[in-house]
C-alpha positions as CSV (number, residue, x, y, z in Angstrom):
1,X,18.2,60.7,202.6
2,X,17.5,58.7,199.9
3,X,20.3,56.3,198.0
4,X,21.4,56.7,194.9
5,X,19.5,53.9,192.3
6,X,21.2,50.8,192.6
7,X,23.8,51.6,195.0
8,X,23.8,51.3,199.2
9,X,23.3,54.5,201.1
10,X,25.0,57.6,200.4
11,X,28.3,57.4,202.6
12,X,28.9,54.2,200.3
13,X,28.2,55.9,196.7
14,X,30.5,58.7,197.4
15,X,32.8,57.9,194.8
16,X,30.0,58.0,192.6
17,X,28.8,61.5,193.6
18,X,32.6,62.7,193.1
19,X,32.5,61.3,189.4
20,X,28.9,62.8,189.0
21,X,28.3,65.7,191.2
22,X,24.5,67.3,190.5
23,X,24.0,71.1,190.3
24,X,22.6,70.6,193.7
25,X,25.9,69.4,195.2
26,X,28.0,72.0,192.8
27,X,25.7,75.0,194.5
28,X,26.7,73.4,197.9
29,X,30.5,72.8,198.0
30,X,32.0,73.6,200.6
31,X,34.4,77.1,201.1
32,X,38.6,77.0,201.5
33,X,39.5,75.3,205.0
34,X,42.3,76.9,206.3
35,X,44.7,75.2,209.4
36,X,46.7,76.9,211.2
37,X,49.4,75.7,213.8
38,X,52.7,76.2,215.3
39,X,55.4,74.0,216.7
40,X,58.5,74.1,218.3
41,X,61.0,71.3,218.5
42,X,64.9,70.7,219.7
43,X,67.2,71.4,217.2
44,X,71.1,70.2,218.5
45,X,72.7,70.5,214.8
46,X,71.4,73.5,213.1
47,X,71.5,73.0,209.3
48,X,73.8,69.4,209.7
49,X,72.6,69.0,205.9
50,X,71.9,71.8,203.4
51,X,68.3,72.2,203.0
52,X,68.2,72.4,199.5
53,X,71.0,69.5,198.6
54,X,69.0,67.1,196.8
55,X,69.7,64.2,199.0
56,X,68.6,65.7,202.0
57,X,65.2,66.5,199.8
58,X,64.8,63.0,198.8
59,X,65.6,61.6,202.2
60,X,63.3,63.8,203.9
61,X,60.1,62.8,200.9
62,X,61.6,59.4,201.7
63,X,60.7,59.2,205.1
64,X,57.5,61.5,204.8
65,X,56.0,58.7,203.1
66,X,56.8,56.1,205.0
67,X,59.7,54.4,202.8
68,X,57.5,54.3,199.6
69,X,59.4,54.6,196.5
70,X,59.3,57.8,194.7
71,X,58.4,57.7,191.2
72,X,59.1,60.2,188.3
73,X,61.5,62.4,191.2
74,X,62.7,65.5,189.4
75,X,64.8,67.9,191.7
76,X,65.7,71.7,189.9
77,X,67.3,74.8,191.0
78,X,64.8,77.3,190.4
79,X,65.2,81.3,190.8
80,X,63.7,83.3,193.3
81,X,61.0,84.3,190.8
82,X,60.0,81.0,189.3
83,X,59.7,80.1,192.9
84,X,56.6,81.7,193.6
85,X,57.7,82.0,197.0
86,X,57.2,85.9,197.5
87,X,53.7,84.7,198.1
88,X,54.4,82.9,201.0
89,X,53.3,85.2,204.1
90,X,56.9,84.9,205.6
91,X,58.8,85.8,202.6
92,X,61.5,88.7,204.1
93,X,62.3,90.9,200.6
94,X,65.1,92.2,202.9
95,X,67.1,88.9,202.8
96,X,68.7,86.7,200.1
97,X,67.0,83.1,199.1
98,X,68.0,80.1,197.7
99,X,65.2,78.1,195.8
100,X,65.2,74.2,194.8
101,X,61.9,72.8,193.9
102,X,61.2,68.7,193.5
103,X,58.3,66.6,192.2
104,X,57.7,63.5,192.8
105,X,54.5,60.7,192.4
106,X,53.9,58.3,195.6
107,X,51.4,55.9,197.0
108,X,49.4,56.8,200.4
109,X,47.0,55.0,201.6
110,X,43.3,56.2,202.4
111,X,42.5,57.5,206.2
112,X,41.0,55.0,208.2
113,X,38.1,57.2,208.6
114,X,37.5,57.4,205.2
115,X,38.3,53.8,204.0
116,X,35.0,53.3,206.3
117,X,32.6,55.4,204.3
118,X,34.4,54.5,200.4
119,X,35.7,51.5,198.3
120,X,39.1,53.6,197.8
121,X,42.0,52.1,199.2
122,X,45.4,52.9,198.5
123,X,45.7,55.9,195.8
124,X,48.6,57.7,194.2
125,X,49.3,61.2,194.9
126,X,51.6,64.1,193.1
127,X,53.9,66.1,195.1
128,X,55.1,69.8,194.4
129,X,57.4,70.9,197.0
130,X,59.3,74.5,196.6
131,X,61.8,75.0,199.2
132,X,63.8,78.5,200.0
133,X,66.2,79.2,202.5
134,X,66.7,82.8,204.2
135,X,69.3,83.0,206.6
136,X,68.5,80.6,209.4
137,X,64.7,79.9,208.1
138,X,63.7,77.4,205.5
139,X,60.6,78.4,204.0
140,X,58.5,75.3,202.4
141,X,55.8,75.5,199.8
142,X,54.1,72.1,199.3
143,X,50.8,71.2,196.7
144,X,49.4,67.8,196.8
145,X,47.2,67.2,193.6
146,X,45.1,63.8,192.3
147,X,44.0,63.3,196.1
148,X,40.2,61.8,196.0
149,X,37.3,63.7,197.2
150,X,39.3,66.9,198.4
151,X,41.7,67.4,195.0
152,X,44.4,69.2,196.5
153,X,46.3,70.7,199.7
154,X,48.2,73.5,199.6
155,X,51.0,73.6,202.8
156,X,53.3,76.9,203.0
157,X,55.3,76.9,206.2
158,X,58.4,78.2,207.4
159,X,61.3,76.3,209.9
160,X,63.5,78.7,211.5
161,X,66.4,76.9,213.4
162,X,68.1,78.9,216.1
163,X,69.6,78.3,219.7
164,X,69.1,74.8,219.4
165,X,65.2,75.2,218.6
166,X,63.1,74.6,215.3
167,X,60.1,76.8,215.7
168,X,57.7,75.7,212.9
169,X,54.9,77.6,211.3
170,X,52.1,76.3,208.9
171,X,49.0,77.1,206.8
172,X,47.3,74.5,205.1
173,X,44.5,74.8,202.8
174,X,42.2,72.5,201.1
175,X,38.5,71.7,199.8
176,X,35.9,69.3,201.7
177,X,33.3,68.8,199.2
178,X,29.6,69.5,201.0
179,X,29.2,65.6,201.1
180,X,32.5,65.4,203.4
181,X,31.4,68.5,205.4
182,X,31.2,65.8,208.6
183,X,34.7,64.9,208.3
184,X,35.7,68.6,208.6
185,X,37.6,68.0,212.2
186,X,38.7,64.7,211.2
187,X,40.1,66.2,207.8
188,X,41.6,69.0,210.0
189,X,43.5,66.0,212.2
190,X,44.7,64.8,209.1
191,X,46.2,67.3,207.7
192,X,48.2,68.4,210.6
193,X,49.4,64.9,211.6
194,X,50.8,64.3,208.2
195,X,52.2,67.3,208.0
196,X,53.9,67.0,211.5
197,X,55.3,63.5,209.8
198,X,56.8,65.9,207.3
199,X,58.3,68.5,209.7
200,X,59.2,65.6,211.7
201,X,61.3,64.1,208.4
202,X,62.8,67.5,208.1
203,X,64.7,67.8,211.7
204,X,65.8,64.5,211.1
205,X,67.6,65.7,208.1
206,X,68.6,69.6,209.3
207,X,69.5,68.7,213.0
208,X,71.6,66.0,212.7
209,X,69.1,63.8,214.5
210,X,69.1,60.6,212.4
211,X,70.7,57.7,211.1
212,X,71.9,57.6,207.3
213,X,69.2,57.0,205.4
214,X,68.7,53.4,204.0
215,X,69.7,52.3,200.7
216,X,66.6,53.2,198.2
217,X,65.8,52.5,194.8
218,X,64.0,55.2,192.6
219,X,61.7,54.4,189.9
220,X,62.5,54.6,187.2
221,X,65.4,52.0,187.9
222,X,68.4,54.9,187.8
223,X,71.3,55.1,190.1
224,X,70.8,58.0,192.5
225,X,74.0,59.6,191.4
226,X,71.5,60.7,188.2
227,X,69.5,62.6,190.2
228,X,72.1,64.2,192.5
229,X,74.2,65.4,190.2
230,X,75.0,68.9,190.6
């Protein structure tokens, strides 16, 4: 395959292609990928924090991303239809919810994989994250935006803790572009690990499994009382 005028081969110029895509590439993008995946973890302290409280929302996005600080964090009640959540799969219409949703900005850094094959290093991401609870399952609805190359994930997934177990449930979707199509497997990998980082966050927070969380400091420079004021 030819390179691109100027640059090294393709692998290299794949930022460039993103910025510039030809009809060529637009005719092959790739379809929807779809992960599926279940796990089950111990769960001693059922619901030791509310899952909607706002500190244990922060504390969980806190560890998710590896202590980075979380910029423009917004944390709102929402109702039951703002929440979009009778979408997800396991919504049950026979049982009362409870909806919060937060947004947040935050830096990740680029796969190894892919730092190989581009100039990107670190990147900034946005984070949607709708969360409802229904008697002893806490259903998640998660959409990562501004991501390079695949644009955005979408993660619904519901937790239900019972008899000392968390059984977890997930569906992921997102977009390889054609030019990424041989990362499919390694995108697949990614996707679930960093999600199990999330879920992982999450029984740290709703089974009474970890530490207080250290002091932080959200950007902008307010107090967290601001943002967990009820």
């Amino acid at each position: 395959m030819r390179a691109l005028p100027g640059c090294r081969p393709l692998l290299v110029c794949l930022a460039c292609l993103a910025l510039a895509p030809s009809p060529a590439s637009a005719a092959s993008r790739s379809p929807q990928e779809v992960v599926r995946y279940t796990r089950t973890d111990a769960c001693e302290q059922p619901f030791a924090r509310a899952a909607v409280d706002p500190e244990t929302l922060h504390s969980e996005a806190f560890e998710w991303t590896q202590h980075t600080p979380l910029r423009n964090w917004q944390f709102d009640a929402v109702t039951l239809a703002d929440s979009g959540m009778r979408a997800n799969e396991w919504y049950d219409e026979q049982l009362e919810a409870s909806c919060v949703r937060v947004s947040y900005t935050s830096g990740v850094r680029m796969p190894a994989i892919l730092r190989r094959y581009t100039s990107l290093g670190d990147f900034r991401t946005k984070i949607v994250k709708t969360t409802c609870t229904q008697a002893t399952a806490v259903l998640n609805d998660i959409r990562l935006t501004e991501i390079p190359f695949v644009r955005r994930v979408h993660i619904t997934s519901r937790m239900v803790l019972a008899n000392g177990v968390a059984e977890t449930t997930v569906r992921a979707e997102y977009t390889l572009p054609w030019y990424l199509r041989f990362l499919e497997a390694t995108a697949e990998g990614v996707v679930k690990q960093s999600y199990d980082d999330e879920i992982k966050a999450t029984l740290h927070q709703l089974c009474g499994t970890s530490p207080p969380p250290p002091p932080v400091v959200i950007a902008p420079l307010l107090p967290p009382s601001v943002y967990f004021s009820r």
